[in-house]
C-alpha positions in Angstrom: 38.7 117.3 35.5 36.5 115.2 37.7 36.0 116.5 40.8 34.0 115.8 44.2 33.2 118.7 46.8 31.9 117.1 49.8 30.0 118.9 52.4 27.3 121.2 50.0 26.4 123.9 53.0 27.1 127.3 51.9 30.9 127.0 51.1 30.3 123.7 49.6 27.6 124.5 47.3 28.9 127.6 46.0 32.1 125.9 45.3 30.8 123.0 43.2 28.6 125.3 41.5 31.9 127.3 40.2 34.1 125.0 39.6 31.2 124.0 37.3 31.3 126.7 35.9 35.3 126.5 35.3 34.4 123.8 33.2 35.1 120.9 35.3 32.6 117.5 35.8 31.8 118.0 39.5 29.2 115.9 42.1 28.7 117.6 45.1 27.6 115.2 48.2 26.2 115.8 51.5 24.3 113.4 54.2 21.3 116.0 54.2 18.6 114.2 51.8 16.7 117.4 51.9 19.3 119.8 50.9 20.5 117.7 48.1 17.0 117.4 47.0 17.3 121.4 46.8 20.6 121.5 44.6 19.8 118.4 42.5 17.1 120.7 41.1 18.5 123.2 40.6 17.5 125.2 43.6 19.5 127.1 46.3 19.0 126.1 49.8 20.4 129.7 51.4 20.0 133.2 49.4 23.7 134.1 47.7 23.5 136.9 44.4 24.2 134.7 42.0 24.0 131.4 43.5 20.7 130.3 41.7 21.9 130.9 38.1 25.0 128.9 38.6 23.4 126.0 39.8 21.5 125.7 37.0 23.2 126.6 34.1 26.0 123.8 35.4 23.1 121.0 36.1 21.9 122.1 32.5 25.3 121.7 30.9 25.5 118.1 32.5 28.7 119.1 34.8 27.3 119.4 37.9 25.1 116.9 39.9 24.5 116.3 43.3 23.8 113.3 45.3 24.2 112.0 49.2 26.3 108.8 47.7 29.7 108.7 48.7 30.7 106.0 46.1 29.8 108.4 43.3 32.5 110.4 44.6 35.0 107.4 43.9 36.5 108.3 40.0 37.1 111.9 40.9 40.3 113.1 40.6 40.0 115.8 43.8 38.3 116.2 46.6 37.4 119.1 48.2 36.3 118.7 51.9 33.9 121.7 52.6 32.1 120.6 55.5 31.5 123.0 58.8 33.3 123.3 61.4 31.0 125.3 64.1 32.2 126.2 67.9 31.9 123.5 70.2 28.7 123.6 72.3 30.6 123.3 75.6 34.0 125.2 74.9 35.8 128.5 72.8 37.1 125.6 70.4 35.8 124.2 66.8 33.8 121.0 66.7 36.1 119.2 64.3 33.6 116.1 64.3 32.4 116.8 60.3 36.0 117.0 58.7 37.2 113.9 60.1 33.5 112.2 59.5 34.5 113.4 55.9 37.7 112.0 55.6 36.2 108.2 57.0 33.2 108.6 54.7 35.9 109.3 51.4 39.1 106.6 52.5 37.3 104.0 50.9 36.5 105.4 47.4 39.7 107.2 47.0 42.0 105.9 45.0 45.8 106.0 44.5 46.7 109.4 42.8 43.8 111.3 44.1 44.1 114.2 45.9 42.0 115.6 49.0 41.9 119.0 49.2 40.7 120.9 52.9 38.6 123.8 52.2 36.7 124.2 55.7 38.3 126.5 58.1 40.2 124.7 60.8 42.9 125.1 63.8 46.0 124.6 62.8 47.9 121.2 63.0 44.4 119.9 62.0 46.0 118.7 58.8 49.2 117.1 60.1 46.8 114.6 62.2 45.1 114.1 58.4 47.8 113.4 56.6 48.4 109.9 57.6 45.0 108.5 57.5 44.7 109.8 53.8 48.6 109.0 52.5 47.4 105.2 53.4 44.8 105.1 50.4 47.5 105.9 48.5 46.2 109.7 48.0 47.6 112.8 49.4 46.2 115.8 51.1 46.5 119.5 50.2 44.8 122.5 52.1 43.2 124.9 50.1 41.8 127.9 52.5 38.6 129.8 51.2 38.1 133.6 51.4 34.5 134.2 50.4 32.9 136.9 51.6 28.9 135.8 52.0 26.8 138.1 49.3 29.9 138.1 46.7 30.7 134.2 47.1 30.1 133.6 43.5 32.3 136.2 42.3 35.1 135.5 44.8 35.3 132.0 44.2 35.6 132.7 40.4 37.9 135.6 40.4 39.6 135.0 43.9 42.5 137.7 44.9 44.4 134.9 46.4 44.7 131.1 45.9 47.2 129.6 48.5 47.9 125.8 48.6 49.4 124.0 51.4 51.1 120.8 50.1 53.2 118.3 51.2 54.1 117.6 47.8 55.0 120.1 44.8 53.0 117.6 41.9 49.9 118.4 43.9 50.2 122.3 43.5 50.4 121.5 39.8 47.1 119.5 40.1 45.2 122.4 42.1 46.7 124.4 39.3 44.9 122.6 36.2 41.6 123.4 38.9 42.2 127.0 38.9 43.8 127.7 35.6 41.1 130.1 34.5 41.8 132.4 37.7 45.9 132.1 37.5 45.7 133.1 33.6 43.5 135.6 35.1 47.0 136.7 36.8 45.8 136.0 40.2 48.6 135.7 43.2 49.4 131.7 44.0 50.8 131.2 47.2 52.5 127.9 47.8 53.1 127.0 51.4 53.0 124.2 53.7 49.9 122.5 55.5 50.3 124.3 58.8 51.0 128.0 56.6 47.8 127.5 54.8 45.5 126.4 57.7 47.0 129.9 59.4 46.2 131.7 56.5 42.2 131.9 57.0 42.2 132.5 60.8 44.5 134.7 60.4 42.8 136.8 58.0 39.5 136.5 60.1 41.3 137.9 63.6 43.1 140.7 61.6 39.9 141.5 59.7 38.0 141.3 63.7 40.1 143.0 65.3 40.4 146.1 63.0 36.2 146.4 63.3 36.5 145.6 66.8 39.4 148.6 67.1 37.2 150.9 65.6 34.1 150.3 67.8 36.4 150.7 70.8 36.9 154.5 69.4 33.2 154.8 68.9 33.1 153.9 72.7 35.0 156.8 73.4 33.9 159.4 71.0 30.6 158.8 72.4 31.7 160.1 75.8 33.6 162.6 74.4 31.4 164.2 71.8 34.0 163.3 68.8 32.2 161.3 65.3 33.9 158.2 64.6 33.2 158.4 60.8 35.3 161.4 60.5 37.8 159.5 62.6 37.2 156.4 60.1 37.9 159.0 57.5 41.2 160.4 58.6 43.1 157.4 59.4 41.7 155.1 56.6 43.9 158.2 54.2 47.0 156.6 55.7 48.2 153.8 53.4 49.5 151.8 56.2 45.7 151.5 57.5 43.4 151.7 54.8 39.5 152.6 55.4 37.8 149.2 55.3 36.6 147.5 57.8 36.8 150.4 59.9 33.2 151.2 59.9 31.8 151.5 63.4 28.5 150.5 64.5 27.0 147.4 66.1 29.5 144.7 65.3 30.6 141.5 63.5 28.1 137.9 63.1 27.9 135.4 61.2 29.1 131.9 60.9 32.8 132.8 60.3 34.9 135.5 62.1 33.2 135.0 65.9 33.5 131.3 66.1 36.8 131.5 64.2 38.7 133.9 66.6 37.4 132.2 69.4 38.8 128.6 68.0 41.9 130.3 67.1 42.4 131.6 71.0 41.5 128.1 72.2 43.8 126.3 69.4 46.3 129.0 71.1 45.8 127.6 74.6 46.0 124.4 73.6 49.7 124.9 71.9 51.0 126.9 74.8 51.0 130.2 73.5 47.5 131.6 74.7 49.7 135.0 75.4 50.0 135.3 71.8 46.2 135.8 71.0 45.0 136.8 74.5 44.1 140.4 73.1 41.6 138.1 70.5 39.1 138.1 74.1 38.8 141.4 74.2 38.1 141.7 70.4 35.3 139.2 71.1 34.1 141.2 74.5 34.2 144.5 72.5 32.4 143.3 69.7 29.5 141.7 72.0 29.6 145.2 73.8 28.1 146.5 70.6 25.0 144.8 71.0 24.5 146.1 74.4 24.9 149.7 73.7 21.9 149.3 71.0 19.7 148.2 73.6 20.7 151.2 75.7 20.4 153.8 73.6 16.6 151.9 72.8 16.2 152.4 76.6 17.5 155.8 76.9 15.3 157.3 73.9 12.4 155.5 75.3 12.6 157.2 78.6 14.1 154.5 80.2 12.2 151.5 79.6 11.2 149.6 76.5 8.6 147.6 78.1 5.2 147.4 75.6 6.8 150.3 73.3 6.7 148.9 69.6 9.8 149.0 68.3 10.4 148.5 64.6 13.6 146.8 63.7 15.0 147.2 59.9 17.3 143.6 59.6 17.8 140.2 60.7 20.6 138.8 59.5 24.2 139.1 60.4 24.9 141.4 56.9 23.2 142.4 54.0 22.5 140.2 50.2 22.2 136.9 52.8 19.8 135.2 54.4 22.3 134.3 57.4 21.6 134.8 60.9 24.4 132.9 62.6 25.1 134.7 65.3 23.4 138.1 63.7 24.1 141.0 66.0 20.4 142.2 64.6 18.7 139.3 65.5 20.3 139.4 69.3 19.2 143.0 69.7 15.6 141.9 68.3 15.7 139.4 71.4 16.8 141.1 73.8 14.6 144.3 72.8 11.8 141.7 73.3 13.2 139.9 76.4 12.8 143.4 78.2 9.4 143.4 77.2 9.1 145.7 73.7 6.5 145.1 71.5 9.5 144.3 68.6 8.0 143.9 64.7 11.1 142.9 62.9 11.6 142.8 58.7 14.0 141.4 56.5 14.4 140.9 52.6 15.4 137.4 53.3 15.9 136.5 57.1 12.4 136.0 58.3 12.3 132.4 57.8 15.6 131.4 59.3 15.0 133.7 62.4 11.3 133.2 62.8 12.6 128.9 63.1 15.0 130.6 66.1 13.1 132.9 67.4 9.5 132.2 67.2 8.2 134.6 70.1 8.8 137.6 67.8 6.5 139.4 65.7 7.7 139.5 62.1 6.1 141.4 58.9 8.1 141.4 55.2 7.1 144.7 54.4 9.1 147.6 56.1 5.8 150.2 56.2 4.3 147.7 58.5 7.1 147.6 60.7 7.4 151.2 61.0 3.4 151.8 61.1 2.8 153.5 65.0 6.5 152.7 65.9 8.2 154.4 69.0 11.6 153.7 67.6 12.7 152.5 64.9 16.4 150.4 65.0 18.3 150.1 61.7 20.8 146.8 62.6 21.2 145.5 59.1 21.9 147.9 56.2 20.2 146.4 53.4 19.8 148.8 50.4 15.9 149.4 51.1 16.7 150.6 54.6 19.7 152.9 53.8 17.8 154.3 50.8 14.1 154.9 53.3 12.9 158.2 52.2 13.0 159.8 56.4 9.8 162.3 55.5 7.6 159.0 54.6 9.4 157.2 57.4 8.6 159.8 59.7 4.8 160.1 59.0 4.5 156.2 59.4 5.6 156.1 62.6 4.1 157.0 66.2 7.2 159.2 67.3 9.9 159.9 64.6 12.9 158.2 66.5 15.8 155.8 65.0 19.1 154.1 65.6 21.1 154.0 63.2 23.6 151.0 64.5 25.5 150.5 61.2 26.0 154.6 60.3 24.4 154.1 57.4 22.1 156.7 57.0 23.1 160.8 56.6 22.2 162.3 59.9 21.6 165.6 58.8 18.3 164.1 56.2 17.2 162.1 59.1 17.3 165.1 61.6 16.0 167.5 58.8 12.9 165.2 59.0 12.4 165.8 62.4 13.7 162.5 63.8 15.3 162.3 66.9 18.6 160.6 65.5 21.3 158.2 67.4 24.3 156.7 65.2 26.9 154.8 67.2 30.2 157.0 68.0 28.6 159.9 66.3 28.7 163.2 67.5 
């Protein structure tokens, strides 16, 4: 099938690049010259596993191009709209400017029959003001929520544990189905819902997926004033079925460019329809997870003596997770800041951040190789647990720094090894 993905940022590329894959004839398009550029050869913009392989084993096999013409986009059969949709600059809400600029840019070149699918994560009732504009081409409109997890995007857009359509009409569900008959032969769940259902789906997910890290971190707030571990906690209740143990790992919080802005969207979409009551305890999910950042920088103060100022710190990730190069809102990056807004001498690593936060955050001293971050460091802050920084060996770690001292602020690391070595060791909610 002939297909068009428009919008080629992270979502958007890694979607044209697997349905590639899948076997369909895809062009991906996106008003950024320079990114195109990128994916027309073959090369990813943003580090994803995976990503780079897929690109161009598809532009090798001739089923995957990529251009910033829309009109190239005019014999394909669906559309997928994968554009962003970040927080407003002056409000709680999303900035819904790029979808509908993506539905103007495609009424022209669609053509009777076709079908536009909504990938991007919106508020709900977003579609029903859609609808209209795209039933007068003559096409129709589906919604088509994503669940990609950012360092297993490939993989979860090929082998998905979900696909859920929002349609207004059944023929369309047996379109997306020819799209993603590899995954349903797979025996993957298909959920078949309305527009308003589907749109619901993804925020949804995101605030229950928030507010269970969020819950967690609140107990780390209080075993930390009452001498109890929250990993054991994490333990214990995870063995109840009706809880389960992910996402209940406590430490210094949720980033990126998905569940913050999208909880806080939902809460304003909320307001908007009346019901703000209904998602009011989504702020303090928000405040709590904020919280986090500031009890990093106050354990850095209170193992410091009491001040940070001109202590070199060492801190061990930028971006908001590991296996990205992602620091939208990176809870690591923000504690790198404000380390250095209260004057520390902060050397900051990453496998793959340095770039992105070194373009945001210029002031800050930045070296790729972890020794040199740790060489004559005070304090070392673990924010981001890539592989190399759970797997540091803490006898090497402790001779290359100044005074053996870390923060563990994901609980990655096994106390015991660490304190063994002679380092002076804080985890978050840890006894």
């Amino acid at each position: 099938m002939k297909l068009s993905v428009i919008g080629c940022g992270y979502l958007g590329a890694v979607h044209a690049a697997a349905m590639a894959k899948l076997g369909h004839e895809v062009v991906g398009i996106d008003t950024d010259a320079e990114k195109i550029a990128k994916l027309a050869a073959g090369s990813a913009p943003f580090h994803e596993p995976g990503l780079q392989e897929l690109l161009a084993d598809g532009i090798a096999a001739g089923r995957l191009r990529f251009t910033t013409d829309i009109t190239e986009a005019a014999d394909a059969r669906v559309h997928f709209v994968a554009v962003g949709t970040p927080q407003l600059a002056d409000g709680d809400g999303a900035d819904l400017r790029y979808v509908h600029g993506a539905i103007e840019s495609l009424r022209p070149v669609l053509r009777p029959g076709a079908l536009v699918v909504g990938k991007s994560t919106v508020p709900v009732g977003t579609a029903a003001v859609l609808v209209d504009r795209i039933a007068e081409t003559g096409a129709s409109l589906a919604w088509n929520p994503e669940f990609l997890r950012e360092g297993f995007a490939v993989a979860d857009t090929l082998t998905p544990d979900r696909i859920v359509y929002g349609v207004v009409d059944d023929a369309d569900a047996g379109l997306l189905d020819e799209v993603y008959r590899a995954a349903l032969e797979a025996g993957t769940p298909r959920i078949v819902t309305d527009l308003a259902t589907a749109e619901l789906v993804k925020t949804a997910a995101n605030a229950f997926l928030a507010t269970k890290i969020s819950f967690i971190n609140a107990m780390a707030e209080i075993a930390e004033v009452t001498g109890a571990d929250v990993t054991t906690l994490a333990d214990a209740i995870g063995h109840d079925a009706r809880i389960g143990r992910r996402f209940l790992n406590a430490g210094i919080g949720f980033g990126g460019g998905c569940l913050p802005k999208d909880i806080r969207a939902f809460t304003a979409r909320a307001e908007e329809l009346g019901r703000a009551e209904s998602v009011a305890f989504l702020r303090q999910v928000d405040a709590i997870n904020l919280r986090r950042r500031e009890r990093v920088v106050e354990h850095a103060i209170e193992l410091l003596g009491g001040s940070v100022f001109t202590r070199r710190i060492a801190v061990l990730g930028l971006t908001f997770k590991p296996d990205s190069d992602d620091i939208r809102d990176s809870p690591a990056l923000d504690v790198a800041a404000r380390l250095y807004g209260l004057g520390a001498d902060v050397v900051a690593t990453d496998p793959h951040g340095i770039d992105n936060s070194r373009a945001k955050h210029p002031q800050l001293e930045y070296v790729a190789d972890v020794g040199d971050a740790l060489r004559g460091a005070e304090l070392a802050v673990l924010v981001t647990e890539w592989a190399a920084y759970r797997e540091l060996d803490p006898r090497r770690t402790a001779e290359l720094m100044a005074v053996p001292r870390i923060i563990d602020a994901r609980n990655a690391l096994d106390p015991a090894s660490w304190k063994a070595a002679g380092f002076e060791y804080r985890g978050l909610g840890r006894s």
